[in-house]
C-alpha positions as CSV (number, residue, x, y, z in Angstrom):
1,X,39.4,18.1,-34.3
2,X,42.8,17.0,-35.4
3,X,42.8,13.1,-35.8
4,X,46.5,12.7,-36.6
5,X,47.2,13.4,-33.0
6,X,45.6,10.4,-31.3
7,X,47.3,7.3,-30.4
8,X,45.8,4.2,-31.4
9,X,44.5,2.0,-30.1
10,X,41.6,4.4,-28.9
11,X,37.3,4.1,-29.1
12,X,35.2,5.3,-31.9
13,X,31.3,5.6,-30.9
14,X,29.1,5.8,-33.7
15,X,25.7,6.7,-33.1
16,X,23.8,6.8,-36.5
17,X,20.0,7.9,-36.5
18,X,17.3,9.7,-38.0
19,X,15.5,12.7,-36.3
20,X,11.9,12.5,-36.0
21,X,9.1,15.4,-35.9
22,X,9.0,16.0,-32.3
23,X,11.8,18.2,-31.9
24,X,10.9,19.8,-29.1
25,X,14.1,20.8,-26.5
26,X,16.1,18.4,-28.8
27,X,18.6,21.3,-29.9
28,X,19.3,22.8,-26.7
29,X,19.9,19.1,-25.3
30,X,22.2,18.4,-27.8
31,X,24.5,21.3,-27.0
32,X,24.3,20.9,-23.5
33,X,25.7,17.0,-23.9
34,X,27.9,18.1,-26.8
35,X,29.7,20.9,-24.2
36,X,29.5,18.0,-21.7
37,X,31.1,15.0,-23.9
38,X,34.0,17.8,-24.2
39,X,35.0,18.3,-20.6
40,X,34.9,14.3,-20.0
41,X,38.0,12.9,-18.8
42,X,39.3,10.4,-22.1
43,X,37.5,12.8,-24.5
44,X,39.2,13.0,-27.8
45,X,36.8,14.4,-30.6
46,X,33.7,14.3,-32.7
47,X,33.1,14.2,-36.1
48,X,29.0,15.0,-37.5
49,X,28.0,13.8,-41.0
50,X,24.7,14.3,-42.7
51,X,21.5,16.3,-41.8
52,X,19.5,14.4,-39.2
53,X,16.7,15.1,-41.6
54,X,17.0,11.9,-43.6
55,X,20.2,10.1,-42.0
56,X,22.5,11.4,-40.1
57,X,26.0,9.8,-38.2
58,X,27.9,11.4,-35.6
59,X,31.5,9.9,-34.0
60,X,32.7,10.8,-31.0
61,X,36.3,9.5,-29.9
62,X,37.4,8.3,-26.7
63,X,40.7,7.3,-24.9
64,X,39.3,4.2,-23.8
65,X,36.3,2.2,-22.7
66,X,36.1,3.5,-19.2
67,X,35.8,6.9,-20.2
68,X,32.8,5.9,-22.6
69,X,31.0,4.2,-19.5
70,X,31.8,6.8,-17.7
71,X,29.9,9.3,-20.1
72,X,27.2,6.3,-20.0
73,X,26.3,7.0,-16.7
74,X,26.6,10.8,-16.8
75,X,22.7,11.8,-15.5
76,X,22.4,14.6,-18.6
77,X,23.6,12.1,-21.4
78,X,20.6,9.2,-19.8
79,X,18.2,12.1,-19.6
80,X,19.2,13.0,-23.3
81,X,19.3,9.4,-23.9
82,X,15.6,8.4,-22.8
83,X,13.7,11.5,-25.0
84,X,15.9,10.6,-27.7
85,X,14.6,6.6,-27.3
86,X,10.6,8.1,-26.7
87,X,10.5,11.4,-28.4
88,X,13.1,12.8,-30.9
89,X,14.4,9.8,-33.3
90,X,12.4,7.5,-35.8
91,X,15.4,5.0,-35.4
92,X,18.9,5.0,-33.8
93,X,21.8,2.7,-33.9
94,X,24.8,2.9,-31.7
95,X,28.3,1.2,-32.3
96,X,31.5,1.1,-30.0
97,X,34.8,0.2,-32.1
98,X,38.5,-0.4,-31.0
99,X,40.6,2.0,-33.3
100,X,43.7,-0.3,-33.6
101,X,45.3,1.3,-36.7
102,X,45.0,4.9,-37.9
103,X,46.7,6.7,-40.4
104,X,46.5,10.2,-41.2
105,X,47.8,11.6,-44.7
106,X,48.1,15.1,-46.0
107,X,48.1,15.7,-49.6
């Protein structure tokens, strides 16, 4: 992902969370929504931080809100979204931001 080539203002989504111990199907879910997330229309990125284990955040950027609502209502991400909410985290917490400003520097 190369940051410095978006055009602010754009949308971050932060979705910060812990994994829990019922993994089951929870990787192969996860790829599938990753791959789908990419071929979204407004689509710009992800970023991943952390293990899942004890904390983990991952950012996904998008063009603009439309394009996140429309990835709200895609069947596969609500499917991923309801085991997520009964089966695979402890906790969750999901953010939208407006990126207004954004400056990329390399040293």
């Amino acid at each position: 992902m190369n940051r410095k080539n978006f055009k602010a203002p754009y949308y971050a989504v932060l979705f910060s969370y812990q994994r829990g111990k019922d993994l089951e199907g929870y990787m192969d879910m996860d790829e599938k929504t990753l791959e789908l997330a990419k071929g979204m229309p407004g689509y710009l990125g992800h970023e991943f931080a952390g293990d899942g284990a004890a904390h983990a955040i991952f950012i996904s950027y998008w063009k603009d809100m439309e394009s996140i609502e429309n990835w709200k209502r895609n069947s596969t991400h609500k499917k991923a979204k309801s085991k997520g909410k009964t089966q695979w985290y402890q906790w969750y917490h999901s953010q939208i931001s407006k990126v207004e400003h954004s400056a990329y520097n390399e040293l």
